[in-house]
C-alpha atoms as one frame of an Amber mdcrd trajectory, in Angstrom:
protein
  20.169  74.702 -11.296  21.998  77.543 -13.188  25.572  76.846 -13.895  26.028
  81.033 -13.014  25.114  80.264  -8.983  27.878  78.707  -8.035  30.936  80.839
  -8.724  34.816  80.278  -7.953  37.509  83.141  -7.970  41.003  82.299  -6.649
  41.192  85.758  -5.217  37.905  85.650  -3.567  37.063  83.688  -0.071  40.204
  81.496  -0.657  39.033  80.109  -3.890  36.116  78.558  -2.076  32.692  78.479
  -3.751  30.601  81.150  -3.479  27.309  81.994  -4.561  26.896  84.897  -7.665
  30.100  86.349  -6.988  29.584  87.159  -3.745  31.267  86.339  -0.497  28.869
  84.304   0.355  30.368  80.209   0.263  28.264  77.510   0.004  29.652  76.540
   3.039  28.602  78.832   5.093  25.122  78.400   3.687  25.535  74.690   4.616
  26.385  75.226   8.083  24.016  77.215   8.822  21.452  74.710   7.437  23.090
  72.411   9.329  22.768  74.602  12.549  18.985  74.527  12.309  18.489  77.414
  10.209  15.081  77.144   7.550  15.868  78.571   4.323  13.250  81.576   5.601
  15.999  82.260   8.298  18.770  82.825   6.021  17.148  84.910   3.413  15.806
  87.200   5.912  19.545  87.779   7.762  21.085  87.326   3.752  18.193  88.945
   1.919  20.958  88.814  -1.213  20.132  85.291  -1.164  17.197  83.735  -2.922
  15.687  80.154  -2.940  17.438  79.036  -5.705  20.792  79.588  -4.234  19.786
  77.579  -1.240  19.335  75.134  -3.497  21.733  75.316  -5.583  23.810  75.000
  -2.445  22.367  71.885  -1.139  23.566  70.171  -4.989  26.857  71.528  -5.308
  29.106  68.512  -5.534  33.299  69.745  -4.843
């Protein structure tokens, strides 16, 4: 995993994680794996997102 997914800006999203800078969290991404959505689903309603930020997602320890 690339230590450049995962990004954190206090002024951004609350300081939450988010994924390259965007305003993307990785908890939304996590909820909506945890809704039921495949990693296919999500890239084609985020198609900003790739695999690897699924991913990188799924190991991001708080």
């Amino acid at each position: 995993m690339s230590d450049n997914i995962i990004t954190i800006e206090a002024g951004k999203r609350s300081g939450k994680p988010c994924i390259r800078r965007m305003r993307i969290t990785v908890y939304d991404v996590l909820g909506w794996l945890a809704a039921g959505m495949s990693h296919a689903q999500i890239m084609d309603d985020f198609p900003e997102l790739r695999e690897e930020d699924i991913r990188a997602c799924l190991e991001f320890r708080d």
